[in-house]
TISE-433845 format. One line per field, with one value per residue (C-alpha): residue in one letter; residue number from 1; x, y, z. Coordinates in steps of 0.25 Angstrom, whole numbers, padded with zeros to 4 digits, m for minus. Example, Ala and Ser with C-alpha at 12.3 -4.5 7.8 and 13.67 -1.06 7.14 Angstrom:
2
code <- (a	s)
pos <- (1	2)
X <- (0049	0055)
Y <- (m0018	m0004)
Z <- (0031	0029)
! end
This chain:
643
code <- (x	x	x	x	x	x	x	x	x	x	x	x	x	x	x	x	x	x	x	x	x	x	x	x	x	x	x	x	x	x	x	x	x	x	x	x	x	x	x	x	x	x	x	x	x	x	x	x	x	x	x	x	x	x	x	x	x	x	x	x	x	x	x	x	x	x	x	x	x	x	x	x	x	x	x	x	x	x	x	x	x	x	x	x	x	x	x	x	x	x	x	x	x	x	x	x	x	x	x	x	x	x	x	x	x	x	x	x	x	x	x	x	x	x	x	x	x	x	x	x	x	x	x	x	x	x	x	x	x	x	x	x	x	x	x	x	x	x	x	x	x	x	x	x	x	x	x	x	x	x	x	x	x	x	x	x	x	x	x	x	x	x	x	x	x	x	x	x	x	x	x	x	x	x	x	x	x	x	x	x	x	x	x	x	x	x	x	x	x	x	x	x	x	x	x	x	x	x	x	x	x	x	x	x	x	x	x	x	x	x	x	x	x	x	x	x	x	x	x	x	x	x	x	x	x	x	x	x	x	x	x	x	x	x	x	x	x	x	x	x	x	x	x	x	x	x	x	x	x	x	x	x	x	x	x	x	x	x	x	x	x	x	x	x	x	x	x	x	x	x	x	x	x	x	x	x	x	x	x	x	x	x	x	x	x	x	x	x	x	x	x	x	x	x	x	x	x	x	x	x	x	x	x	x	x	x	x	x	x	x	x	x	x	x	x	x	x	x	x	x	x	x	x	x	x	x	x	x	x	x	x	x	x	x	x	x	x	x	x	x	x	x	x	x	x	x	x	x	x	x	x	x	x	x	x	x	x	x	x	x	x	x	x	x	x	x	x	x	x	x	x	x	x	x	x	x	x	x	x	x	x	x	x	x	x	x	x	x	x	x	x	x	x	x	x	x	x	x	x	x	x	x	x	x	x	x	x	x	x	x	x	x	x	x	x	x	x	x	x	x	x	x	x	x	x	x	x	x	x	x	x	x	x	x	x	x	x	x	x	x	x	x	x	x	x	x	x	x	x	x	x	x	x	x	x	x	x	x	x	x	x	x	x	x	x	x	x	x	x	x	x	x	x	x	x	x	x	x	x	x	x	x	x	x	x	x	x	x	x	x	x	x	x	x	x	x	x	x	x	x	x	x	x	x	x	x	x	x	x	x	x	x	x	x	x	x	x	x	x	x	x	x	x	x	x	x	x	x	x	x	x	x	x	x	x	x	x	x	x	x	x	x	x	x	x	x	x	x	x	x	x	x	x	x	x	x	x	x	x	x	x	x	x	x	x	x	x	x	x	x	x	x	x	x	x	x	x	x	x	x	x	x	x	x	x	x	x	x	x	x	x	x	x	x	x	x	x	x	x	x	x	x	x	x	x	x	x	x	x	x	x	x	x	x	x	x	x	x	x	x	x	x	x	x	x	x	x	x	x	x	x	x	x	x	x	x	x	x	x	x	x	x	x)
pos <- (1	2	3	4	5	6	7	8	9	10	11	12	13	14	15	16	17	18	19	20	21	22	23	24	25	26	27	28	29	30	31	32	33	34	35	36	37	38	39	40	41	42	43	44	45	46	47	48	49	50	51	52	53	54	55	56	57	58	59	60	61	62	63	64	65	66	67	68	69	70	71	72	73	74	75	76	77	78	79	80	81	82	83	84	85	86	87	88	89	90	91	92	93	94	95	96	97	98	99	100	101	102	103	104	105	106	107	108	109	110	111	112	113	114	115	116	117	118	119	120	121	122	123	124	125	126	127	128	129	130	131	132	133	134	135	136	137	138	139	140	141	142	143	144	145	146	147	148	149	150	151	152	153	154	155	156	157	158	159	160	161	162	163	164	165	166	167	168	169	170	171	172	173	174	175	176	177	178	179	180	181	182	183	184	185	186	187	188	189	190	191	192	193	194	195	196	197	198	199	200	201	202	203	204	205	206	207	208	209	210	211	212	213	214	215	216	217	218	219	220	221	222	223	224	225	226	227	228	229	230	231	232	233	234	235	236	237	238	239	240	241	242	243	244	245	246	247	248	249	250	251	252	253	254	255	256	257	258	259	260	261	262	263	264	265	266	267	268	269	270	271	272	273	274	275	276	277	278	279	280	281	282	283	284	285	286	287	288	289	290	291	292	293	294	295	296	297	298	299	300	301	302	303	304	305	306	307	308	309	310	311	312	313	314	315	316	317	318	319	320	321	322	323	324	325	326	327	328	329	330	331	332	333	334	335	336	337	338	339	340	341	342	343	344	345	346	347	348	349	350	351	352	353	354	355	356	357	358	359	360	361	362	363	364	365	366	367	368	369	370	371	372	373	374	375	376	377	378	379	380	381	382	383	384	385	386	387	388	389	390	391	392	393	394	395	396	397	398	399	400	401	402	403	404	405	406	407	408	409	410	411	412	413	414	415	416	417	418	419	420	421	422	423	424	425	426	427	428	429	430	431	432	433	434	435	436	437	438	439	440	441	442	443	444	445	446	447	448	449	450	451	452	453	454	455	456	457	458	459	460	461	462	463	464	465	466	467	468	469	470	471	472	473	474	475	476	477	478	479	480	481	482	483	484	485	486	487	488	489	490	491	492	493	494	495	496	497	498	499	500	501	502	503	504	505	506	507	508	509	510	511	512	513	514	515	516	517	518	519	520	521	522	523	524	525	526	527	528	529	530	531	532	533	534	535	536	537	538	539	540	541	542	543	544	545	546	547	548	549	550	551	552	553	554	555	556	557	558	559	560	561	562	563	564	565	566	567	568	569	570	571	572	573	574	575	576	577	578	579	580	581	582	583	584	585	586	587	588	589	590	591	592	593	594	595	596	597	598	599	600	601	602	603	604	605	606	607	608	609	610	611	612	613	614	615	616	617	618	619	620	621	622	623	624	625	626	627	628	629	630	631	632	633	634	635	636	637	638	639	640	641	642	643)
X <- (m0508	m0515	m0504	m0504	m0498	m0488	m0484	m0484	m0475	m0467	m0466	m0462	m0452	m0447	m0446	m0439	m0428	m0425	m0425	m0415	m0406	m0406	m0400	m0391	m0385	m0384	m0376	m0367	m0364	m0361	m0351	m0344	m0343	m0338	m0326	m0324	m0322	m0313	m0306	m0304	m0301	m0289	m0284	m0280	m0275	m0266	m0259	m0256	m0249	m0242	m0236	m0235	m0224	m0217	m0216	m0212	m0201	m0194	m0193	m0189	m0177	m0174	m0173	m0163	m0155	m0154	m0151	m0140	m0134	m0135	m0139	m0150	m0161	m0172	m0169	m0171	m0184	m0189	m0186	m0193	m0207	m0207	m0202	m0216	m0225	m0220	m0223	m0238	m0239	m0235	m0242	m0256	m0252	m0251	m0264	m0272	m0265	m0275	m0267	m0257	m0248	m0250	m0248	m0236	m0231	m0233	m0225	m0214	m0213	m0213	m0202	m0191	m0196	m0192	m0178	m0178	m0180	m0168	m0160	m0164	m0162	m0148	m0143	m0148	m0139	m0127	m0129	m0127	m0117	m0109	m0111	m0105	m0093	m0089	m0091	m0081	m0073	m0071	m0068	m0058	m0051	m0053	m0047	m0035	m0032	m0032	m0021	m0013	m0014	m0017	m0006	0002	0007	0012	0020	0028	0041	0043	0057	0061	0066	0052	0044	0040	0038	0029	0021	0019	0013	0004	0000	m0002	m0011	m0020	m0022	m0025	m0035	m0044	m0041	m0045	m0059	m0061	m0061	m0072	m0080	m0079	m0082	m0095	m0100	m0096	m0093	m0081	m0070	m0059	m0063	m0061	m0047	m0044	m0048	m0040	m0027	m0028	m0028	m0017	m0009	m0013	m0007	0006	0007	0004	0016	0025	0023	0024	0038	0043	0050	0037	0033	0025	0015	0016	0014	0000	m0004	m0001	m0008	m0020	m0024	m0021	m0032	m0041	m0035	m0040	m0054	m0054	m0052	m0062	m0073	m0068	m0072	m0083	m0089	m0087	m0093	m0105	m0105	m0107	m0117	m0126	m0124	m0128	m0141	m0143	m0144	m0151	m0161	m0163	m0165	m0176	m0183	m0182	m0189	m0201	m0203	m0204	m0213	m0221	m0220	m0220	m0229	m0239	m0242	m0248	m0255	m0263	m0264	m0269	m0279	m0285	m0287	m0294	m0303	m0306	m0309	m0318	m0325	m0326	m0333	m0344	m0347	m0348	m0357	m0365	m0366	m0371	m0381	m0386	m0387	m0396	m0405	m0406	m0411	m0423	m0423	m0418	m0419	m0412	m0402	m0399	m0397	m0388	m0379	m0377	m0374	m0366	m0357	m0356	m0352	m0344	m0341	m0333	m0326	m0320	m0317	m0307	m0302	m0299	m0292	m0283	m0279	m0274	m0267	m0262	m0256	m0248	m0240	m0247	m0246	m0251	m0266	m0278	m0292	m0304	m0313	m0326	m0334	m0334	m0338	m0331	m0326	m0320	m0314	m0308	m0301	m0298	m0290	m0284	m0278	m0273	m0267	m0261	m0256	m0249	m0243	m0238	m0230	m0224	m0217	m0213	m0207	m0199	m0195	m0191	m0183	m0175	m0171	m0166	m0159	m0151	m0151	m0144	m0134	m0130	m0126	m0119	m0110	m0107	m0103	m0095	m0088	m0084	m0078	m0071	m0065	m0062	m0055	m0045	m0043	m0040	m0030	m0023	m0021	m0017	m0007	m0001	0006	0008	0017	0025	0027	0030	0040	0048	0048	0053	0064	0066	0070	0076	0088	0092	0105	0095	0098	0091	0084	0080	0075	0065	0062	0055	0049	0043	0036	0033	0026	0019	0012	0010	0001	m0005	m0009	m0015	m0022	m0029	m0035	m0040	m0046	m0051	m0058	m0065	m0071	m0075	m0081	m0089	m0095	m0100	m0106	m0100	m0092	m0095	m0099	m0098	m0105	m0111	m0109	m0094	m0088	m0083	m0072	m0066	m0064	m0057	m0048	m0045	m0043	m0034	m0025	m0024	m0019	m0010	0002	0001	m0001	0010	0020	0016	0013	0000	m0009	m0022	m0034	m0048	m0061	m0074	m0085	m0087	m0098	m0101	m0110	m0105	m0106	m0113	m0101	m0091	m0081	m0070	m0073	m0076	m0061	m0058	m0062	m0055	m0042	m0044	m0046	m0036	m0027	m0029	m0029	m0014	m0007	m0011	m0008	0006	0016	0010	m0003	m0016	m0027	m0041	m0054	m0067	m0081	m0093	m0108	m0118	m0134	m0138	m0151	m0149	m0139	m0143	m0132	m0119	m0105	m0094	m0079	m0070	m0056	m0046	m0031	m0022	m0017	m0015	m0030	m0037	m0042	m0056	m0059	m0055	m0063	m0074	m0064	m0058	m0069	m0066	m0060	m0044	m0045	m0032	m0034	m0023	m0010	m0005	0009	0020	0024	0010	0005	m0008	m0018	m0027	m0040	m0049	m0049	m0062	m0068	m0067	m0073	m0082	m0089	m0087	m0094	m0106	m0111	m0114	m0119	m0111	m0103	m0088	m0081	m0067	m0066	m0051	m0043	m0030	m0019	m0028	m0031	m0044	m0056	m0065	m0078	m0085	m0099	m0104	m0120	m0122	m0135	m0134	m0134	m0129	m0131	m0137	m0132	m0143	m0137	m0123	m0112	m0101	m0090	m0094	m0106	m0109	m0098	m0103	m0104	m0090	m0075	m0062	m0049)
Y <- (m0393	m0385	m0379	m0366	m0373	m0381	m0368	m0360	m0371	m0372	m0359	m0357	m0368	m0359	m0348	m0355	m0362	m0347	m0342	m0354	m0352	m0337	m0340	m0350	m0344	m0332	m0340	m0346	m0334	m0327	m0338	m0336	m0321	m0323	m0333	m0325	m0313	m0319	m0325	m0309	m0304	m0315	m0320	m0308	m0302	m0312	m0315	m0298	m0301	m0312	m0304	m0292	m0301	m0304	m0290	m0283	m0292	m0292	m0276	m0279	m0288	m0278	m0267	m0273	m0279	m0265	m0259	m0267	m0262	m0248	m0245	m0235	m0232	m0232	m0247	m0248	m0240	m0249	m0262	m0256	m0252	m0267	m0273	m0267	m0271	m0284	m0284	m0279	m0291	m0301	m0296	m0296	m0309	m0314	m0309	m0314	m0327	m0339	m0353	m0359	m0359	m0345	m0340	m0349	m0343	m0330	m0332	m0338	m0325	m0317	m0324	m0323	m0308	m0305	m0310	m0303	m0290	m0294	m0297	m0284	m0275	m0281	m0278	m0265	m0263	m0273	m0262	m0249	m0255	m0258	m0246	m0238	m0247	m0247	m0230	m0231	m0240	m0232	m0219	m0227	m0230	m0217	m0212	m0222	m0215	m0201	m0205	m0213	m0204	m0189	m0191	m0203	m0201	m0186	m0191	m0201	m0194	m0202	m0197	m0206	m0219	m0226	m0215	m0223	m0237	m0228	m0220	m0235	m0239	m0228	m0229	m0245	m0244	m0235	m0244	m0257	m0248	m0245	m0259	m0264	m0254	m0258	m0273	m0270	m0263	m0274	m0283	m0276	m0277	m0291	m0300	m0308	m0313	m0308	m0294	m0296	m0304	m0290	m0282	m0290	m0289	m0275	m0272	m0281	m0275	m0260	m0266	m0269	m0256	m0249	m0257	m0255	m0239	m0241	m0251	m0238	m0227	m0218	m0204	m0202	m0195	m0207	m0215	m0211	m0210	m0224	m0226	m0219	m0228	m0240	m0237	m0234	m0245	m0256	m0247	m0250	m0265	m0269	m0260	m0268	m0280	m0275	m0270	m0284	m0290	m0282	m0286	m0299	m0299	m0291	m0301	m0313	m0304	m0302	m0317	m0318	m0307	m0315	m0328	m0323	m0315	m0327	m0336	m0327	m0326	m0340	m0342	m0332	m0340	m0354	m0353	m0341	m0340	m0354	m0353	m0340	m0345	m0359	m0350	m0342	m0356	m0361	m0350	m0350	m0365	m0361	m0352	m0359	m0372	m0360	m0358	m0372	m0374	m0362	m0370	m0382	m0376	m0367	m0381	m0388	m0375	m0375	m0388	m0381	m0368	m0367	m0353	m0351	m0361	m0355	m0343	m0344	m0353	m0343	m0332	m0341	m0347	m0334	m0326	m0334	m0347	m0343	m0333	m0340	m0351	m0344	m0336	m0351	m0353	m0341	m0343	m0357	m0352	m0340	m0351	m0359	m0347	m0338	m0325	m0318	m0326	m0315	m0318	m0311	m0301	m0301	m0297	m0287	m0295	m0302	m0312	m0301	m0296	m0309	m0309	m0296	m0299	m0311	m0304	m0293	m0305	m0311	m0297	m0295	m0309	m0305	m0293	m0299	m0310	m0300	m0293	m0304	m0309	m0292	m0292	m0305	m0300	m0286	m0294	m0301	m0288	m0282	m0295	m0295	m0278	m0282	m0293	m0283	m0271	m0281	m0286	m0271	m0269	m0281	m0275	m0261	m0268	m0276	m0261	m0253	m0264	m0264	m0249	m0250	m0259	m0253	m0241	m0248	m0258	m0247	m0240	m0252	m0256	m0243	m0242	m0257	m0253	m0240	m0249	m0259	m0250	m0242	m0237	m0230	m0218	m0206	m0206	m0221	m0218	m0207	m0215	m0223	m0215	m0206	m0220	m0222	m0207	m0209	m0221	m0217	m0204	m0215	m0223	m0212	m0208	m0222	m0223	m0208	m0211	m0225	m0219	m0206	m0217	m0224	m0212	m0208	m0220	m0223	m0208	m0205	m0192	m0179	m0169	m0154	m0150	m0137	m0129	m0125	m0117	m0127	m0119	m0118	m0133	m0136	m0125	m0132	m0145	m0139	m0132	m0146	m0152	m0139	m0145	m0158	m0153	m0142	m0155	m0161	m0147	m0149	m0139	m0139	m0129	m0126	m0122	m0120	m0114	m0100	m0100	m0115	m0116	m0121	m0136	m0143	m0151	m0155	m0145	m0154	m0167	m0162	m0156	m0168	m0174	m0163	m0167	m0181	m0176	m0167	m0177	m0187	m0179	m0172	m0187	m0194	m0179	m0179	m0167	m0153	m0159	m0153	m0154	m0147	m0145	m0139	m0137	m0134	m0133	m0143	m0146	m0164	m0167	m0177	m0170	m0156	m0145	m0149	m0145	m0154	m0154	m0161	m0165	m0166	m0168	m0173	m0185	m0198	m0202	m0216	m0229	m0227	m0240	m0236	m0225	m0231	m0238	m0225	m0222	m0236	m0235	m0240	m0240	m0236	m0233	m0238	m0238	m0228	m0222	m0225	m0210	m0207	m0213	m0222	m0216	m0222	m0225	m0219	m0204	m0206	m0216	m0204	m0194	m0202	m0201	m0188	m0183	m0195	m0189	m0177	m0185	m0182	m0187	m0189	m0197	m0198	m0197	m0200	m0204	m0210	m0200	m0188	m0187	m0187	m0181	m0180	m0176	m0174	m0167	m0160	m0152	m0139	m0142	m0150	m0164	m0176	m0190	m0199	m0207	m0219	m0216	m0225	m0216	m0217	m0228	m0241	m0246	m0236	m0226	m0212	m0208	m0212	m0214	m0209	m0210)
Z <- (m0161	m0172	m0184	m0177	m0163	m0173	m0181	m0168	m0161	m0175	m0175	m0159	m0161	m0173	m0165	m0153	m0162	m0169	m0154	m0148	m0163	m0159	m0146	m0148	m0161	m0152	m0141	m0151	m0158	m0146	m0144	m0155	m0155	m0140	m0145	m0157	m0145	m0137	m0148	m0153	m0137	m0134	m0145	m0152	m0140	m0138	m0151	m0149	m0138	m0143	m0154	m0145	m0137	m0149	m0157	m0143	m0140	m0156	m0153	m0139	m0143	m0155	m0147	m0136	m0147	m0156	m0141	m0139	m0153	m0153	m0138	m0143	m0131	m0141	m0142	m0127	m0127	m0137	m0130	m0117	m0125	m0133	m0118	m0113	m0124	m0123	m0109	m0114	m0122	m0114	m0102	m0113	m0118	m0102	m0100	m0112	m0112	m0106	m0109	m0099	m0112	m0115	m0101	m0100	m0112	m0108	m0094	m0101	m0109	m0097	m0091	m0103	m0105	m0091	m0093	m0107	m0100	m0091	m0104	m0110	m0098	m0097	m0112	m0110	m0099	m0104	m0117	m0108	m0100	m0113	m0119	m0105	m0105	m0120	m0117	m0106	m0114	m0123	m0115	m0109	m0123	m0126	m0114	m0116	m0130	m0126	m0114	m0124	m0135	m0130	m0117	m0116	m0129	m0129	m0116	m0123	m0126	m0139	m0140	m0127	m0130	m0127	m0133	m0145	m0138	m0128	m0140	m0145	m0132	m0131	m0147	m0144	m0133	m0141	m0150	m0141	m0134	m0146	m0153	m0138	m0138	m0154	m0150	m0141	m0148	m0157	m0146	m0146	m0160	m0162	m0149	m0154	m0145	m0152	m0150	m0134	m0136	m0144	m0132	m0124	m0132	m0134	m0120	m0119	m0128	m0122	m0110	m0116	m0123	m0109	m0105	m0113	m0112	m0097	m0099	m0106	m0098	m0093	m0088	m0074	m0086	m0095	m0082	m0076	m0091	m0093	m0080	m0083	m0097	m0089	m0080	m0092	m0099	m0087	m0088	m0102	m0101	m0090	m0098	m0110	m0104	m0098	m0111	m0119	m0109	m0110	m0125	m0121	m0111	m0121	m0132	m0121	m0116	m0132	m0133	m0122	m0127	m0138	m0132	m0125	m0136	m0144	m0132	m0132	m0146	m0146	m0135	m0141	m0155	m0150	m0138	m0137	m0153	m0153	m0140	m0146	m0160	m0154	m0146	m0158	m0165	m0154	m0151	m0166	m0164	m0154	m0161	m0172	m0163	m0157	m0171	m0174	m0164	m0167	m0181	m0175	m0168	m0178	m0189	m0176	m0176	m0191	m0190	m0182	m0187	m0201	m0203	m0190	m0191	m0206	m0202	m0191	m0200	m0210	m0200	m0191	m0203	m0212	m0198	m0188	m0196	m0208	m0202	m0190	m0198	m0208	m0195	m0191	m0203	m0203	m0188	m0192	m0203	m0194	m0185	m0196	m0198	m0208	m0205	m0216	m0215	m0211	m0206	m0215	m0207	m0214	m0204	m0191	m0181	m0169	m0181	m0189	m0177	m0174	m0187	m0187	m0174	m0180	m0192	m0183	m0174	m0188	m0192	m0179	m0180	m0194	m0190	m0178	m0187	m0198	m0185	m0181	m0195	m0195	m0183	m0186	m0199	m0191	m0184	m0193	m0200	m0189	m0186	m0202	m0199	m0187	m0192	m0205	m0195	m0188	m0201	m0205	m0191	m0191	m0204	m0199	m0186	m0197	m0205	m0194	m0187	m0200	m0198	m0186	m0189	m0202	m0193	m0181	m0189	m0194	m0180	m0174	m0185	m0185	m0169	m0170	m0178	m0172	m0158	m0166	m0174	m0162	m0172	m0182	m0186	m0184	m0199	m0196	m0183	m0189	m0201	m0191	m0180	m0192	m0197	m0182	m0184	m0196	m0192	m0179	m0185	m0196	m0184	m0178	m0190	m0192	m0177	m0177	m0192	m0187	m0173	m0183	m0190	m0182	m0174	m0188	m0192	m0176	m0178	m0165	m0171	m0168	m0178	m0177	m0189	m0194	m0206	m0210	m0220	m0230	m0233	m0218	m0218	m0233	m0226	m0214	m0221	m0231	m0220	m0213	m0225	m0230	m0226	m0230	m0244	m0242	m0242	m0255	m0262	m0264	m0266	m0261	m0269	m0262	m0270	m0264	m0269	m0262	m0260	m0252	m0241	m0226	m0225	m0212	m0206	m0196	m0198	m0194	m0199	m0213	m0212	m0208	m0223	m0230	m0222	m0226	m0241	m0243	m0235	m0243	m0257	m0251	m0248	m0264	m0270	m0276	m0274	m0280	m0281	m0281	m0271	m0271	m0261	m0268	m0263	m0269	m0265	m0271	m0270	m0270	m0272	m0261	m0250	m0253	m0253	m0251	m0253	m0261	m0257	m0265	m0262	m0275	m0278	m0291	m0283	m0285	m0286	m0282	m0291	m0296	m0291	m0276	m0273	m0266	m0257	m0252	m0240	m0234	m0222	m0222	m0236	m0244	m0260	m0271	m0268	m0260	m0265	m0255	m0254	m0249	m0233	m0233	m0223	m0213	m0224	m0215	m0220	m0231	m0223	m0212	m0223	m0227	m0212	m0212	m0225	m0222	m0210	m0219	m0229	m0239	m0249	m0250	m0265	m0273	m0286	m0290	m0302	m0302	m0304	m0304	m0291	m0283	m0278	m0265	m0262	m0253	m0248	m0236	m0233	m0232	m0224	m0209	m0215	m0206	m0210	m0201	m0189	m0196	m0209	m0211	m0211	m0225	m0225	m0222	m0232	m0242	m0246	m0249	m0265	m0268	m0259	m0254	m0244)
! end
């Protein structure tokens, strides 16, 4: 063959090998680009899911648990919508999933979130059923109160010779129905055994008391009376039971709850993170062996065809190689546990796609775990503020059964003696029947004091406010307190500005404060003292207008030292001189409800000797302090004290 049939069949061979290293580059890279594809279309998709599962079921848990607490239908709603993604993402993670392992996996989760549902439909109605009962209870309590105090005892003739033994009866079963309905509500917050041994003493001794007044000589009136609390009283005590069960059976499908939750989160952690993870490596590995043939291929063309072969090299190294590479390297770091590693997107390609995809994955990933690490905090959060609420009412319990105690002491003590010198003369005999009086009306005092407070810091008080005439309450106050000042010659001055604006309250409960005031400022003034009420109108930068009443007297004033105690509740400052009678400590505290819901302010400024000084501020615009807002008293005393 001449040159030109050698060139021609150089150059012809040329032209084949460019043609067969066109189509087999072609081939190969159309490989990759479909293994990149899939990699981008499954992978991705599935890790969604995965995290998907676990974010829905944190907020699901939360929400049945925060139901549980506050019984608040938004918490219901809640746990229905994450219920249903849930469901989306395990129905989407079912239907991506390929391996025996994964679809195992994902049946497994669809067994233990059936019974979840169960658990959770089953609190929700253990919750309501309790809710129904404690209400009934407490009806019934209440119901047992206004017989025993608002009929049985105006029919006690308490000049008979049983009359004081019977009043005793009827007083004593009030008391062991409310310590028996406190001891619940105990049982609710904090599940100890003690708490029902309470119950059932309490109920007991109701039934003594019952029977004692029914030992005594009765009337056909005090009869069906009598007859009627028992039947509320054998309501009461099977809803009691009824009620602390339910408690427990909440707490066991709590646990229960929790059990389960924790079983899928560790499947999902354990079981179905690896699975994915091991399948993005592997698809990675396979794309990284089509680009490595693709490699071998393009050297054995270069061996042929060097310009070719060159070329495709460069192209195929700079565009596919390096790139998937340090993806590779990313995803196994990924996979030991660092969350915070990103893949880098230089191009816009499938490749820049897949990395995209994977630091979106990687991101998700991320905020799921700071999720969890979140709610595991809440929750501690929220168990450290139970065990301190049950702490404070653990300590309330102790201060009002020392109350209790003090004047129940005294009336059983004079009523003992009373039965035991049957030769006492007339003088004795009153002596002791007024000490009986006077602790009686103290007692009395104490429970209405303890049952408004209560019913202020639950928020469950009901407030009639508008605007008010400042001027018609100080005068209502002072003609309830006239008297009492009239017996130890006080006088008692009133100044207010003539010109003061209405103030938005309750008219009742701020005379209410007033009387507590005045009160108080009348029993520590001595004989011919003086006691004064004053009013003016200010502007705060902070509260807007206002109106300041202050409260003074020349009486025996209070310690420096002990006026930030004065708002506790039961709290009882210095010593009290022996002519003038302790009260039940639970004035201020009372006051200090009343002014907080207004946010206002209420303070003492005193000096021994000298007397003291209460003030105390109200709005003149609507201005109620939120129910989210912690009321005054128990944690942060407002600007400065009183009692």
């Amino acid at each position: 063959m001449n040159l030109q049939v050698n060139l021609g069949l150089l150059f012809g061979t040329l032209t084949f090998l460019l043609i067969v290293s066109a189509i087999l580059g072609f081939v190969l890279v159309r490989r990759i680009d479909s293994d990149v594809q899939n990699l981008g279309r499954v992978v991705a998709p599935l890790k969604e899911a995965v995290l998907e599962m676990q974010i829905s079921i944190g907020e699901s848990n939360r929400a049945i648990i925060q139901y549980s607490i506050d019984r608040d239908d938004r918490h219901i709603r809640r746990f229905l919508e994450t219920k249903i993604d849930f469901e989306i993402a395990l129905q989407e993670f079912n239907r991506l999933a390929e391996t025996e392992q994964e679809k195992e996996a994902g049946l497994r989760i669809s067994q233990i979130h059936g019974g979840f549902g169960e658990i959770s439909d089953n609190i929700i109605g253990v919750t309501n059923t309790l809710q129904a009962n404690l209400a009934r209870l407490s009806q019934d309590v209440a119901n047992i109160n206004q017989i025993l105090n608002g009929q049985l005892e105006g029919l006690v003739d308490r000049d008979a010779p049983d009359g004081l033994v019977k009043l005793e009866a009827v007083l004593s079963m009030g008391i062991r129905i409310d310590r028996s309905f406190l001891a619940i509500q105990s049982y609710i917050a904090s599940p100890d055994p003690r708490f029902r041994q309470t119950v059932a003493e309490e109920q007991a001794r109701f039934r003594e008391s019952e029977d004692i007044f029914r030992s005594k000589q009765i009337s056909l009136d005090e009869r069906a009376l009598v007859g009627v609390i028992n039947d509320v009283f054998l309501d009461a005590v099977a809803i009691s039971a009824r009620v602390m069960n339910q408690v427990d059976a909440q707490r066991i499908l709590l646990v229960e709850l929790a059990d389960d939750l924790e079983e899928i989160d560790r499947i999902v952690i354990d079981d179905v993170q690896p699975l994915s993870g091991g399948e993005t490596l592997d698809a990675l590995s396979g794309a990284e062996t089509s680009v490595d043939g693709a490699t071998i291929a393009v050297f054995i063309l270069i061996a042929l065809g060097v310009v070719v072969g060159v070329g495709t090299a460069v192209i195929v190294g700079r565009q596919i190689v390096s790139p998937i590479v340090r993806l590779t390297i990313v995803a196994e770091e990924l996979g030991r546990g660092d969350l915070s590693v990103r893949a880098s997107a230089e191009t816009n390609d499938e490749i820049g796609s897949l990395a995209n995809s994977f630091n979106q994955m990687a991101a998700a990933r991320q905020r799921a775990e700071a999720q969890r690490v979140a709610l595991i905090k809440e929750l501690a959060d929220r168990n450290a503020a139970l065990a301190e609420l049950d702490e404070l009412k653990d300590n309330f319990l102790s201060s009002v059964s020392h109350e209790l105690r003090t004047p129940l002491t005294a009336i059983k003590g004079s009523a003992e003696l009373l039965l035991d010198d049957e030769g006492a003369s007339p003088e004795v005999q009153k002596q002791f029947l007024t000490i009986i009086n006077v602790e009686s009306d103290r007692l009395t005092r104490l429970i209405n004091d303890v049952l408004d407070l209560a019913q202020y810091e639950a928020g469950q008080e009901i407030w009639d406010d508008a605007p008010n005439p400042l001027s018609n309450i100080v005068e209502s106050a002072v003609a309830g307190t006239q008297s009492l000042a009239m017996q130890k010659s006080l006088s008692i001055g009133v100044n207010l500005d003539s010109d003061l604006p209405d103030v938005w309250c309750d008219q009742d409960k701020v005379n209410q404060v007033l009387t507590n005031l005045l009160s108080n400022a009348i029993k520590f003034t001595p004989e011919n003292g003086e006691i004064g009420i004053s009013a003016k109108e200010l502007t705060t930068s902070g509260n807007g207008r206002v109106v300041e009443i202050k409260v003074s007297d020349n009486g025996i004033g209070m310690p420096q030292g002990e006026l930030e105690e004065i708002f506790q509740k039961f709290k009882q400052i210095g010593d009290t001189p022996a002519d003038i009678q302790n009260g039940t400590g639970l004035g201020l505290p009372i006051c200090k409800e009343i002014i907080a819901h207004y946010a206002g302010n209420i303070w003492a400024e005193s000096e021994l000797g000298k007397g003291s000084v209460f003030t105390f501020t109200l709005p003149v615009e609507q201005r109620v302090l939120e129910p989210a807002q912690p009321l005054a008293g128990d944690a942060d005393p407002i600007e400065s004290p009183s009692d």
